[in-house]
N, CA, C and O of each residue as an XYZ file, in Angstrom:
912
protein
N      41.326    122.378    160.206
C      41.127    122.577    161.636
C      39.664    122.411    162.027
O      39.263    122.537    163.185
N      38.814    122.088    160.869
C      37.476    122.260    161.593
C      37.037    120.545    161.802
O      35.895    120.213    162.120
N      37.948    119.741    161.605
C      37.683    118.083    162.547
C      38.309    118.115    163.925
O      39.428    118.551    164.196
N      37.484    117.624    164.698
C      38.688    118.035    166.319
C      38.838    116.614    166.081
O      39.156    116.140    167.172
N      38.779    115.786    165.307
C      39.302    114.638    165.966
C      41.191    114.515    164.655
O      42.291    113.982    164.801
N      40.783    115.030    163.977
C      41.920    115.399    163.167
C      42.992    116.528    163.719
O      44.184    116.592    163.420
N      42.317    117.330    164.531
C      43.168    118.183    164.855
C      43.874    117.380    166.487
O      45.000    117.116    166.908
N      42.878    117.275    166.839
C      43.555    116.281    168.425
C      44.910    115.308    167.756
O      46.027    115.443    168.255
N      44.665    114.264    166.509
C      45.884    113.672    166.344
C      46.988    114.329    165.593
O      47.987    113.771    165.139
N      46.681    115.569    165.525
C      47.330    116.201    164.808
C      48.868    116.914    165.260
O      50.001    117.061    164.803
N      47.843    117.322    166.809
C      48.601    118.115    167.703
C      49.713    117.112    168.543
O      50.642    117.498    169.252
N      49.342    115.788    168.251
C      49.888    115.046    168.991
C      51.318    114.188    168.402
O      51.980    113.287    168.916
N      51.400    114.650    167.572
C      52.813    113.982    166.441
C      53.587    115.396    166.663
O      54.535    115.433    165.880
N      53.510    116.618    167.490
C      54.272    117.312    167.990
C      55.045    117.025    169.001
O      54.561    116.537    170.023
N      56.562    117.318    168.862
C      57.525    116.638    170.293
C      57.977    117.901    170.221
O      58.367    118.374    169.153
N      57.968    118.771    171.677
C      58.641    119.927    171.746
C      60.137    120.067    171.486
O      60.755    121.067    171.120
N      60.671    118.578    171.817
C      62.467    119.088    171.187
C      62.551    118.853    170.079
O      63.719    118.906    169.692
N      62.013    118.664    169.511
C      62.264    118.762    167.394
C      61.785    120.487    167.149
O      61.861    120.813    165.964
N      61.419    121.356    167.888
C      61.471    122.996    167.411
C      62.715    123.527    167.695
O      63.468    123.492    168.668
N      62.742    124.149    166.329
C      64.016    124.504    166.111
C      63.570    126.303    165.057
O      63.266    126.474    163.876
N      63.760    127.362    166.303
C      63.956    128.626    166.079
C      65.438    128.858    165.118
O      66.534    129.013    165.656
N      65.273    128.848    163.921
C      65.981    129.516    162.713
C      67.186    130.788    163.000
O      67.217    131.688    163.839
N      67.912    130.489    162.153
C      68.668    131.601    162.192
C      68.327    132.892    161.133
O      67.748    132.592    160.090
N      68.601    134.031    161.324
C      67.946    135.073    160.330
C      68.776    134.295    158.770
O      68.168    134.436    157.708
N      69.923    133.638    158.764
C      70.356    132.944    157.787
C      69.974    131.842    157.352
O      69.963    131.588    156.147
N      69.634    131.089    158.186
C      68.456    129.853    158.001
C      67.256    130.142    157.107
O      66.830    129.503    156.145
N      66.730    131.499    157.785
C      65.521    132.028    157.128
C      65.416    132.830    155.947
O      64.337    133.175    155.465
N      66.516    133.119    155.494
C      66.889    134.229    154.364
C      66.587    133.242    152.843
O      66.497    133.910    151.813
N      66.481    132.157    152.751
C      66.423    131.274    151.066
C      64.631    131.185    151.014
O      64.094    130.928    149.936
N      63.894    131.392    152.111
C      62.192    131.068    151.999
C      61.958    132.532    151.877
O      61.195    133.001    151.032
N      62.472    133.084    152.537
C      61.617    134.932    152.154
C      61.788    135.187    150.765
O      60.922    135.540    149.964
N      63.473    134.885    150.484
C      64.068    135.196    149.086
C      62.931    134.321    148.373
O      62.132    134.999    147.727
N      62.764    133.257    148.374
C      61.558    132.564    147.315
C      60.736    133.412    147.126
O      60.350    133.835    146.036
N      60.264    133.859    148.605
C      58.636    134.022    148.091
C      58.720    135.526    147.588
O      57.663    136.059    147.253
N      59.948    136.273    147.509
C      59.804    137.617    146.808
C      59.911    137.391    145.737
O      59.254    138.127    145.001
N      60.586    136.521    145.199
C      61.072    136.043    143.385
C      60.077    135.563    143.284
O      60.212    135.079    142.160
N      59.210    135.321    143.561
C      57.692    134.323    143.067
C      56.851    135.613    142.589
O      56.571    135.929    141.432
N      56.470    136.385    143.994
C      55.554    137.676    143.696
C      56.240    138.782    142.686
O      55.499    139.421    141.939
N      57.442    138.967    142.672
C      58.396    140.242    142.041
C      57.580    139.520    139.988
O      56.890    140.132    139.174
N      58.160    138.040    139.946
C      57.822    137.604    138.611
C      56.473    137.966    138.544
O      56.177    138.925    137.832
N      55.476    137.279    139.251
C      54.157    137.379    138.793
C      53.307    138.889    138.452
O      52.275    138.975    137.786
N      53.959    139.886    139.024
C      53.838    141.576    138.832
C      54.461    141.854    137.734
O      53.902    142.502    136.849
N      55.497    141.486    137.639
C      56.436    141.626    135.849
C      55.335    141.019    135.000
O      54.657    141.806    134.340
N      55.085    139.801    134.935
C      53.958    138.938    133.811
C      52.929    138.993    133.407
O      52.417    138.502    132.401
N      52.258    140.101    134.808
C      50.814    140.567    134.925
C      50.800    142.260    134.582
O      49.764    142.922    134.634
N      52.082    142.806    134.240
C      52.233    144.360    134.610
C      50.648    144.577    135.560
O      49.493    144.865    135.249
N      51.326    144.275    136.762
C      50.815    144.840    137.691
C      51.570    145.545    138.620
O      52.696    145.097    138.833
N      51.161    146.720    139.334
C      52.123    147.357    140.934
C      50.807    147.210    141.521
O      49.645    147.292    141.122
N      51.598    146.886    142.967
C      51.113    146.256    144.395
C      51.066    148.285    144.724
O      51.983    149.098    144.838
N      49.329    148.458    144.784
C      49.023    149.512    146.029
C      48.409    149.639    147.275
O      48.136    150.739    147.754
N      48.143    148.427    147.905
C      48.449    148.231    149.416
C      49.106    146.967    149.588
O      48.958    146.126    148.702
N      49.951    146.650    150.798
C      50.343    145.285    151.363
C      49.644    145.533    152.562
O      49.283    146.560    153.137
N      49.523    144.057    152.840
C      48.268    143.726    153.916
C      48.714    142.515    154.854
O      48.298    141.362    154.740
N      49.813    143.061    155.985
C      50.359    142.000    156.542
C      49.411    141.558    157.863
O      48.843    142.395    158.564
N      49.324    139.889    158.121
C      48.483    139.081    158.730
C      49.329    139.351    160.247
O      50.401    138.749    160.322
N      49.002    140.067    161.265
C      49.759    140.078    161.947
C      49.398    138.798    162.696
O      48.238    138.392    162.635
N      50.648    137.903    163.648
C      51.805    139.005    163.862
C      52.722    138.353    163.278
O      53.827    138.895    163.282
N      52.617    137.241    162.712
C      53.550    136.467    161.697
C      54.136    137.180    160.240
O      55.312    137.406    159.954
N      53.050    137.421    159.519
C      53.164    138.646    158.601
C      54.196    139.358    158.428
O      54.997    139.320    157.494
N      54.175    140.285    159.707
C      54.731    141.522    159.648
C      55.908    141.257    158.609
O      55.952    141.470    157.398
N      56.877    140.702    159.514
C      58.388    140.404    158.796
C      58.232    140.092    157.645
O      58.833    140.981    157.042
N      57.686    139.188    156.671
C      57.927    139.414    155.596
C      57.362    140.182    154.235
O      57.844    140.183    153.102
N      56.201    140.817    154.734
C      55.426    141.888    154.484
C      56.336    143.311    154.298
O      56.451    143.960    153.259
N      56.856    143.555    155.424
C      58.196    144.898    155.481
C      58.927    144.910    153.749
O      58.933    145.606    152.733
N      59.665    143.207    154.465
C      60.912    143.176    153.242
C      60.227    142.900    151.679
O      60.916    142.770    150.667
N      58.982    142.849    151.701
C      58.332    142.591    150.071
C      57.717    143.835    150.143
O      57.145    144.056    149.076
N      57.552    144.982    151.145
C      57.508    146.543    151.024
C      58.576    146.987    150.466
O      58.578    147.352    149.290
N      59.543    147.013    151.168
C      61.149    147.295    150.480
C      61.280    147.031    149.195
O      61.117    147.965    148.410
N      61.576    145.815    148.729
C      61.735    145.458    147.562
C      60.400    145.992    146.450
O      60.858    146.479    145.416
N      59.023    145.972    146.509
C      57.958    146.117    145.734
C      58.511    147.375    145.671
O      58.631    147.601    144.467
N      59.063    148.663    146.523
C      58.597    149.967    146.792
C      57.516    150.214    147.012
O      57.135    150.926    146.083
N      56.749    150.064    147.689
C      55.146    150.055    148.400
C      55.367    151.226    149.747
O      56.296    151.147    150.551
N      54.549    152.039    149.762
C      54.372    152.861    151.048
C      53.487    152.514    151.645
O      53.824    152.269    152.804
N      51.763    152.243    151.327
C      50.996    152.012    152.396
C      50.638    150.573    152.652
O      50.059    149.806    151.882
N      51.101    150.332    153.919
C      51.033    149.021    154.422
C      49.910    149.129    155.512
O      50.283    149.772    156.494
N      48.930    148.768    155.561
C      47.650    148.153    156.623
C      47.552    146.938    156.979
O      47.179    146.054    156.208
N      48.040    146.650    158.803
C      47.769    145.324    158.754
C      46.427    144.951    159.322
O      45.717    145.755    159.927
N      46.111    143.686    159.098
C      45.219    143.155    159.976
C      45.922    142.269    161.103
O      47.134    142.099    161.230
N      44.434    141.503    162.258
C      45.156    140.547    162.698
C      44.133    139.760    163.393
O      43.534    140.297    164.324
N      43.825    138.404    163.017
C      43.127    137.476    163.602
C      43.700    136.487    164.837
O      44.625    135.772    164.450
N      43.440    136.361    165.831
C      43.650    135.222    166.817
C      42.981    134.622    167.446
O      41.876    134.984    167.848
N      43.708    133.203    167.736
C      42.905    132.293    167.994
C      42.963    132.386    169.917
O      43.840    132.664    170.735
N      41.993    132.117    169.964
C      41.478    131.658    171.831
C      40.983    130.728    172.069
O      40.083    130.146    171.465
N      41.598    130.430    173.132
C      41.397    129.100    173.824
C      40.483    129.252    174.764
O      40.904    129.919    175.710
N      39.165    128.813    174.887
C      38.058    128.975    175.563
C      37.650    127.358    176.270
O      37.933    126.451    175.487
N      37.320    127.101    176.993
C      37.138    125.566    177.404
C      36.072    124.592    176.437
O      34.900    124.746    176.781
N      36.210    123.912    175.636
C      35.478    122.688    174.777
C      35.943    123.484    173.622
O      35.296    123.092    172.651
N      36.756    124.412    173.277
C      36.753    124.906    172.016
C      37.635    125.760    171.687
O      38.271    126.283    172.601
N      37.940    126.165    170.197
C      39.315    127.440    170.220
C      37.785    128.952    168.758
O      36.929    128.865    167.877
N      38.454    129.871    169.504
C      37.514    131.036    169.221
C      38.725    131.252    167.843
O      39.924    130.974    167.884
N      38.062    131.743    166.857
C      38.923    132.485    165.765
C      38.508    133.817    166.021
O      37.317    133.907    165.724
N      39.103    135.225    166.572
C      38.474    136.695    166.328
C      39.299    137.597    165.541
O      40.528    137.538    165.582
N      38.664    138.421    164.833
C      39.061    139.793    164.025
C      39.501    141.215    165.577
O      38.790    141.888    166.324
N      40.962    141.067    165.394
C      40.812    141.943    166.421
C      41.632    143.428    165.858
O      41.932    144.425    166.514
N      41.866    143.110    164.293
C      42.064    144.370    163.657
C      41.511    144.344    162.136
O      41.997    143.636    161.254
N      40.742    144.966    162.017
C      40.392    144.841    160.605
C      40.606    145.925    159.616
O      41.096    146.912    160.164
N      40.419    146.065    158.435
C      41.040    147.039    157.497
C      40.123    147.889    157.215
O      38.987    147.439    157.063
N      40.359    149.410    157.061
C      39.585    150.194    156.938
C      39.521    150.360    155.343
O      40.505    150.046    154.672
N      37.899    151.050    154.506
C      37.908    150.936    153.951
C      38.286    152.016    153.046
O      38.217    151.965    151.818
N      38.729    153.086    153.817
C      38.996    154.716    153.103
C      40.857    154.148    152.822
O      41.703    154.900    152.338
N      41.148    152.632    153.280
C      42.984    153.265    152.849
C      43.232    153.462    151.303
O      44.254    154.027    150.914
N      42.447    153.070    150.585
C      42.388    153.465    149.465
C      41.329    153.925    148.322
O      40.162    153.585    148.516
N      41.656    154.745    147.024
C      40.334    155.506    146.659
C      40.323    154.569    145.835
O      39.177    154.423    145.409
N      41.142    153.748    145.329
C      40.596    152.873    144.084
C      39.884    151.894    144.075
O      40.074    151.238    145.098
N      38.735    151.215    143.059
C      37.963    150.994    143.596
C      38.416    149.663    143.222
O      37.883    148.835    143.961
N      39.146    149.163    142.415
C      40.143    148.042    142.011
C      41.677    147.834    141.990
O      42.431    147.534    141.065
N      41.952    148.145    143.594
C      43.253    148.112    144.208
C      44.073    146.745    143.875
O      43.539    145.660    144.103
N      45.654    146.843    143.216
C      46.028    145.538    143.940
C      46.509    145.846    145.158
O      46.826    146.937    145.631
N      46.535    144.353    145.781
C      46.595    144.066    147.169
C      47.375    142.794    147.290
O      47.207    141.688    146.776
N      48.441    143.349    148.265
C      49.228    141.935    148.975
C      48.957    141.398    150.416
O      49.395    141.771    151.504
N      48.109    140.421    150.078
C      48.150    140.049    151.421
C      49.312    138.966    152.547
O      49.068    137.797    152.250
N      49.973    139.001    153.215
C      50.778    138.399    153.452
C      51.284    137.631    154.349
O      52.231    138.245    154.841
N      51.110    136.083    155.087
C      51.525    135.795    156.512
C      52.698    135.111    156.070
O      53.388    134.892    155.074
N      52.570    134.842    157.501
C      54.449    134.157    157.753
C      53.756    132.653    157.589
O      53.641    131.997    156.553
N      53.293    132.285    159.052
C      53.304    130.625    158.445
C      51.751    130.142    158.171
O      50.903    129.653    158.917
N      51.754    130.423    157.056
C      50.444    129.019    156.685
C      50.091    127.789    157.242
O      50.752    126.977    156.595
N      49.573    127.314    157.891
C      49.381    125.955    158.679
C      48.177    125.602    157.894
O      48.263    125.373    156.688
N      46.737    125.538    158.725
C      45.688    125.434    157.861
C      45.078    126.335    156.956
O      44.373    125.884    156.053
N      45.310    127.889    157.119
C      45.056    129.110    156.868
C      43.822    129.672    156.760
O      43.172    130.218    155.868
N      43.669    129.388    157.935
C      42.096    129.951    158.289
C      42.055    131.302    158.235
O      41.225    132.052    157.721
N      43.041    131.516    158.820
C      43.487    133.549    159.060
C      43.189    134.024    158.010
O      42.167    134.679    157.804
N      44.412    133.641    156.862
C      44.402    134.354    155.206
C      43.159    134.288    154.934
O      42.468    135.236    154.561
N      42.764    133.047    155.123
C      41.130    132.676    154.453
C      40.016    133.834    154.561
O      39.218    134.377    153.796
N      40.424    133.932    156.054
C      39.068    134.899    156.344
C      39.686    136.078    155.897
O      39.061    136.779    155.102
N      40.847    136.429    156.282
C      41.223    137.825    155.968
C      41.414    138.555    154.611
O      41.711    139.733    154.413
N      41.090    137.242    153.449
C      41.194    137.665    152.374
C      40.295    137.811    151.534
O      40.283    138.388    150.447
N      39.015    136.873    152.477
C      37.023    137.245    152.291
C      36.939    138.250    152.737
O      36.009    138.960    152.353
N      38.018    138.834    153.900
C      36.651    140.530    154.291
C      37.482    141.607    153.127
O      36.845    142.449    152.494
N      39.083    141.412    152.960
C      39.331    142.456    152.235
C      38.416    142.016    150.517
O      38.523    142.980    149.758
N      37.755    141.032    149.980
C      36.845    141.147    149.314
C      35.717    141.372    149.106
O      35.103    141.520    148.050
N      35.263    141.420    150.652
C      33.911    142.514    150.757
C      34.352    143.839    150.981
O      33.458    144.638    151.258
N      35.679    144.333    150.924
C      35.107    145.603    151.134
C      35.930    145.533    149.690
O      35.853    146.709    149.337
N      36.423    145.073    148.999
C      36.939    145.672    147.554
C      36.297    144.581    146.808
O      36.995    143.567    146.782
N      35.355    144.504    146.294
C      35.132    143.072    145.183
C      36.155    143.215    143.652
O      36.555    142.349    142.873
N      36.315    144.578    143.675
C      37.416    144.479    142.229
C      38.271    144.356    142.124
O      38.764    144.364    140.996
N      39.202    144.110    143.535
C      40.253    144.411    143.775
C      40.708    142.910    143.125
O      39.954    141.999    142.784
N      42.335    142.957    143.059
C      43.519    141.792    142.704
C      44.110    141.703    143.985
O      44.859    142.486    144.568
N      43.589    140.489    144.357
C      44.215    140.245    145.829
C      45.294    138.669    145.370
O      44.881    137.542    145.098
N      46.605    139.127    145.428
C      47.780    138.269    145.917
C      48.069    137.943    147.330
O      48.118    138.707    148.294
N      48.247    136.688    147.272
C      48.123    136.144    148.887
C      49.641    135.515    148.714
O      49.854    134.697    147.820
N      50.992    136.067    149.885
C      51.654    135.140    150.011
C      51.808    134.934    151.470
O      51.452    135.652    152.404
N      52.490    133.655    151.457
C      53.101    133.175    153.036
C      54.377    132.491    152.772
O      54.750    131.643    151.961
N      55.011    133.262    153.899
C      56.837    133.035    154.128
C      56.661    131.005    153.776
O      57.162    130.375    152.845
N      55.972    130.597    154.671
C      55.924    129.025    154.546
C      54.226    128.432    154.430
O      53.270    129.134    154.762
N      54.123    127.305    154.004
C      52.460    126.578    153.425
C      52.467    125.089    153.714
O      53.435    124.342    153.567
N      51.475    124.818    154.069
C      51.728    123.293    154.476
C      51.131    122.924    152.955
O      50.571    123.842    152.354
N      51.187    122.198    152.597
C      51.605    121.116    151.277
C      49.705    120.875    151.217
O      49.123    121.018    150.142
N      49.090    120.583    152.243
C      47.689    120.053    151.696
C      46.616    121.055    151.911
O      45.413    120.808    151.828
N      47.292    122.531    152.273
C      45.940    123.558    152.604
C      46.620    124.215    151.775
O      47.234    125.140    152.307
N      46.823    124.073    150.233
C      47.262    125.641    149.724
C      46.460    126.321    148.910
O      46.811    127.385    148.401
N      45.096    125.674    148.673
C      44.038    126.136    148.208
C      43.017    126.271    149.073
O      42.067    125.656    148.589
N      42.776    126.662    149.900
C      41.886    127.660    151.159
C      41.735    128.371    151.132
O      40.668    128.712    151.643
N      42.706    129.548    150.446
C      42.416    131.332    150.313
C      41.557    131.350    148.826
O      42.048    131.673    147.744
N      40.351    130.978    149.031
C      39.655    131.343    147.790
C      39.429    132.218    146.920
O      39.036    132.125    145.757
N      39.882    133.653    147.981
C      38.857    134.889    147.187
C      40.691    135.365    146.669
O      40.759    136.387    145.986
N      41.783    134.786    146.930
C      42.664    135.310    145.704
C      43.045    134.994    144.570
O      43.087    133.952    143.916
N      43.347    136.141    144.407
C      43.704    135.868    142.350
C      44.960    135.083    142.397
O      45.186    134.402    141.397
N      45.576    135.057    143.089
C      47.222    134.453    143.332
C      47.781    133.558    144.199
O      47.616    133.874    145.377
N      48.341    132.623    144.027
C      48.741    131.888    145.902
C      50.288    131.784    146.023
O      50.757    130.908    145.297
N      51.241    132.512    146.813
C      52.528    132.038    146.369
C      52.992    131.233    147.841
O      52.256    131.171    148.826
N      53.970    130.811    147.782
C      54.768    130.272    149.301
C      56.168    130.919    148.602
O      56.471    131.322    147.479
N      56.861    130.785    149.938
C      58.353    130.411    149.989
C      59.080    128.853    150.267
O      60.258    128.670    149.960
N      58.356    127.919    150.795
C      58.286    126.913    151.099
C      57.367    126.181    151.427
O      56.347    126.747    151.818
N      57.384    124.800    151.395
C      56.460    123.937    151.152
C      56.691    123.684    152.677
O      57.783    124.103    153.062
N      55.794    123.005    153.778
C      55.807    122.174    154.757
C      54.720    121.320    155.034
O      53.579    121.429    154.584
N      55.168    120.433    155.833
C      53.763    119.206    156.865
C      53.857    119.891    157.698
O      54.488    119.330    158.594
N      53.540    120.991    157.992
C      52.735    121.615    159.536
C      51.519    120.741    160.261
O      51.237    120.611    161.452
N      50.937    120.214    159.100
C      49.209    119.659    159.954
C      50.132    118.426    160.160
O      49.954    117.752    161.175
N      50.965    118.128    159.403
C      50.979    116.552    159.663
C      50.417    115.231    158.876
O      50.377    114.080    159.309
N      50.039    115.664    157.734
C      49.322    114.921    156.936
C      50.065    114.032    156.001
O      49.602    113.096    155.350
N      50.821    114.302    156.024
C      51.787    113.968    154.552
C      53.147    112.864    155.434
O      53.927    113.227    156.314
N      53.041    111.750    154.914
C      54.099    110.734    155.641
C      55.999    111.086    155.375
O      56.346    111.829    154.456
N      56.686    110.651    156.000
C      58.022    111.082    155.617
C      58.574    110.601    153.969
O      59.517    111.145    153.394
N      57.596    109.261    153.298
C      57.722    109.116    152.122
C      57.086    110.207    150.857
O      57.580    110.350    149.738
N      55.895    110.885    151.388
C      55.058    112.170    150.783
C      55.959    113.153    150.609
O      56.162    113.807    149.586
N      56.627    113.246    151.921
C      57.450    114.924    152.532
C      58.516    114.586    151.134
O      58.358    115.470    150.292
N      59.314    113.767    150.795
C      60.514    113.416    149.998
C      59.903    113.436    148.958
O      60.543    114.099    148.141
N      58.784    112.968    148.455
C      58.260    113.183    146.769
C      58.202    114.476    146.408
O      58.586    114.921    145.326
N      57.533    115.340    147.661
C      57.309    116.442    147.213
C      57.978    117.419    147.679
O      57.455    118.524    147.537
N      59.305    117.354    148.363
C      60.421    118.195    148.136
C      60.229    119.102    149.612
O      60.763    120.209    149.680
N      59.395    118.534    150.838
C      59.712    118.637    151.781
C      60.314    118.479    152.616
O      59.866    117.526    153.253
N      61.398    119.001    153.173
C      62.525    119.148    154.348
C      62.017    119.080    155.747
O      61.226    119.875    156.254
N      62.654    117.860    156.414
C      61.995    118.250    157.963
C      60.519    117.618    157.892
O      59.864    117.932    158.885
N      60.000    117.011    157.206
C      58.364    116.698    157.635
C      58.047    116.730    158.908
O      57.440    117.512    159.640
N      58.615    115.659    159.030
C      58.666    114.956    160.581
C      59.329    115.271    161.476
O      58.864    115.550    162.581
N      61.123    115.304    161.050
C      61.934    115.721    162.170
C      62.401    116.665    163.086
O      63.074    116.593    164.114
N      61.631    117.994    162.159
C      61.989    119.206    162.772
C      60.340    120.229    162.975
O      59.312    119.955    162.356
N      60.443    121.118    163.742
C      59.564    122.755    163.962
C      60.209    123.314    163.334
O      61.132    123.697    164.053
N      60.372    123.709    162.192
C      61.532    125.039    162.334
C      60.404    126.205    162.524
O      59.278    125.985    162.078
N      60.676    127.386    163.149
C      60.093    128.894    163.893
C      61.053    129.735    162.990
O      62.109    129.489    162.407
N      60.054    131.091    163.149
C      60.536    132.067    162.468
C      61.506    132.471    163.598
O      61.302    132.069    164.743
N      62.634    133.314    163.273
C      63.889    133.808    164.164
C      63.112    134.691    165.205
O      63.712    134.912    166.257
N      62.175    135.088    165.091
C      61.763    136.160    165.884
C      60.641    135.425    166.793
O      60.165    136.070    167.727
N      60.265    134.296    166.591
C      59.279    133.315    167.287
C      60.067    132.809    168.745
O      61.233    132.744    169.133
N      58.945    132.549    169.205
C      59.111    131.835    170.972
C      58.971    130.323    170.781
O      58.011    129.906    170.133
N      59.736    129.594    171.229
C      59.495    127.966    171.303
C      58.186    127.834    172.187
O      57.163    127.357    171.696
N      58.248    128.339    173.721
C      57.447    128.311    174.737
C      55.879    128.809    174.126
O      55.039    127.912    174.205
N      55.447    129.959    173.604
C      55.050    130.414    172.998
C      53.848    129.218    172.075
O      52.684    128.868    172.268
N      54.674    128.969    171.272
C      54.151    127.973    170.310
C      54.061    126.702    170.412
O      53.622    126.080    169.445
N      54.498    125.928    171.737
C      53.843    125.046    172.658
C      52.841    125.001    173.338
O      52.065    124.094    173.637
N      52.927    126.436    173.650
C      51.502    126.356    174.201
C      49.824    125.959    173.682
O      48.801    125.536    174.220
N      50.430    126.544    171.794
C      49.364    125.874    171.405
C      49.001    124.693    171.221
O      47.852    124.318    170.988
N      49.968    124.036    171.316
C      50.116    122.621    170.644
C      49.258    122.293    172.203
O      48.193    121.702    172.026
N      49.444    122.463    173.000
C      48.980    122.097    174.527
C      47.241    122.771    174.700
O      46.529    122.667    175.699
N      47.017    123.220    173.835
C      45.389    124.578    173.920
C      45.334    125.245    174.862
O      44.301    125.266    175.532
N      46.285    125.892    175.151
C      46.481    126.519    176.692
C      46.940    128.155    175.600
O      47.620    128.446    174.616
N      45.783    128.990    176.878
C      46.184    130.330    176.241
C      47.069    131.207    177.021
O      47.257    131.342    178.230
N      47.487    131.683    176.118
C      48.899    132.431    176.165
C      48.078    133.795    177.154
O      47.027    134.396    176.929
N      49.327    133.964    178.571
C      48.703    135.163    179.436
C      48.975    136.453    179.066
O      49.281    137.186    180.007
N      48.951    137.059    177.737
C      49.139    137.963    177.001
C      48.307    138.875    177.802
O      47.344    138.472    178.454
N      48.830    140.600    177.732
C      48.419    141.611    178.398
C      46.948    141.487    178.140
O      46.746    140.957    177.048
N      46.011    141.759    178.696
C      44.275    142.489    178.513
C      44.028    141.340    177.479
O      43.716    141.832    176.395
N      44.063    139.957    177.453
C      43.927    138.803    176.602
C      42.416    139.014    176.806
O      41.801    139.537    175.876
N      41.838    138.709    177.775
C      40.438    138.770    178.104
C      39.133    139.506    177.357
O      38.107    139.216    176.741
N      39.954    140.760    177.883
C      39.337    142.117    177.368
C      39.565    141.620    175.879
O      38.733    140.910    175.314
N      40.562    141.971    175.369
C      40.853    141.527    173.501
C      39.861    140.197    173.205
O      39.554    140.176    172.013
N      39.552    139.607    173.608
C      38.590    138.212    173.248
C      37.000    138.518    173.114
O      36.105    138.126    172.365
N      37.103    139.490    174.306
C      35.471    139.398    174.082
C      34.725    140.812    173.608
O      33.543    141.136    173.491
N      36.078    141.537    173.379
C      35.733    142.808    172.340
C      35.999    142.677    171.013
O      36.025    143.756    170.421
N      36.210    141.692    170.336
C      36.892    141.446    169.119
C      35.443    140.459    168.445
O      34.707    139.665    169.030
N      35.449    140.816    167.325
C      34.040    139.868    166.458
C      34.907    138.429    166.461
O      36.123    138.245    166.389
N      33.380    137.137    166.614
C      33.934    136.250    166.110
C      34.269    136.293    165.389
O      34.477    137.446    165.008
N      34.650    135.250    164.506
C      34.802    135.148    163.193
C      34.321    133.002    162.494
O      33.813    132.455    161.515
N      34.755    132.734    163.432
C      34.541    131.092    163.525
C      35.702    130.272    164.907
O      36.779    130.665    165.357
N      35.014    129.250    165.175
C      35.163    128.555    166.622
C      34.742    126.544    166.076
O      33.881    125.812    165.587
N      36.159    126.585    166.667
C      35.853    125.067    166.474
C      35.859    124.479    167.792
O      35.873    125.146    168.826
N      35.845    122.861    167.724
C      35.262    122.234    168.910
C      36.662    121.490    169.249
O      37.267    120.978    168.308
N      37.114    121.424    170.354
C      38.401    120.573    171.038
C      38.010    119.917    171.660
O      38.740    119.159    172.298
């Protein structure tokens, strides 16, 4: 996301009638992945997960159900968003993690979003939970990952998906088939709980008239801002 001239053609191989909001059954074989991915790698590592760290607001949902299943009680989320400001989109921290949720000083940690696109979010959100824990074991998953950003979250020990996608768009419909992507091209699929309208809007850089949006923008730390 940080070429606007990559991101301008990027946004533009989006056709609003190819989004297609999922059924909670549609969506049930990518969560199931990405818990059998993390459940193994805790068996192999004898490790237990003592915080999950869902990316709101995508996160949440599959953060819960890898609470459930891990048995995990303390869940802290964060949550970064993006703003649409004129010549540019703002990245801000408008919840960040405190550092008393835990006494250990080498916690594991799940960090967790729903959809990976470029993953600027995880990125950053998984540099500050390493400044405030440098010892910590930070596992990073996301419900879905686009195929050419899945090494961006640097500061984790772990990277899992539930599914592979061309979200940016990078990868041709002959790429999407080598590498076992569904839909490259032809479809959006959205999480069940997602807005079509919603998530057009970004594709359009038009910000969403969300309650006290304003106020939340310019009380919230940057974090990074690219150019449109």
């Amino acid at each position: 996301m940080q070429d606007p001239d990559l991101l301008k053609e990027t946004l533009n191989k989006y056709k609003k009638e190819n989004y297609h909001v999922q059924t909670w059954e549609e969506y049930a074989p990518e969560l199931k992945s990405l818990i059998d991915k993390v459940v193994e790698y805790l068996k192999q590592n004898n490790l237990k997960v003592d915080l999950i760290v869902p990316i709101l607001r995508g996160g949440n949902i599959p953060a819960t159900f890898l609470a459930y299943e891990l048995q995990v009680l303390t869940i802290r989320p964060v949550q970064y968003k993006y703003f649409f400001v004129p010549g540019k989109c703002e990245l801000r921290r408008l919840l960040g993690l405190d550092p008393q949720v835990t006494s250990k000083k080498d916690p594991t940690i799940l960090l967790v979003e729903g959809n990976h696109c470029y993953g600027n979010q995880a990125k950053y959100a998984a540099h500050d939970i390493r400044q405030l824990f440098p010892l910590a074991h930070i596992i990073y998953g996301a419900s879905n990952m686009d195929y050419k950003y899945q090494t961006v979250v640097k500061d984790a020990d772990a990277v899992f998906y539930g599914r592979l996608t061309n979200c940016c768009k990078e990868l041709t419909d002959q790429e999407c088939e080598q590498h076992g992507i569904v839909n490259g091209y032809k479809s959006e699929l959205l999480f069940p709980w997602e807005k079509i309208d919603e998530e057009w809007e970004i594709i359009e850089k038009k910000q969403t008239s969300y309650s006290n949006v304003e106020q939340l923008r310019l009380s919230s730390p940057l974090v990074a801002e690219y150019p449109l």
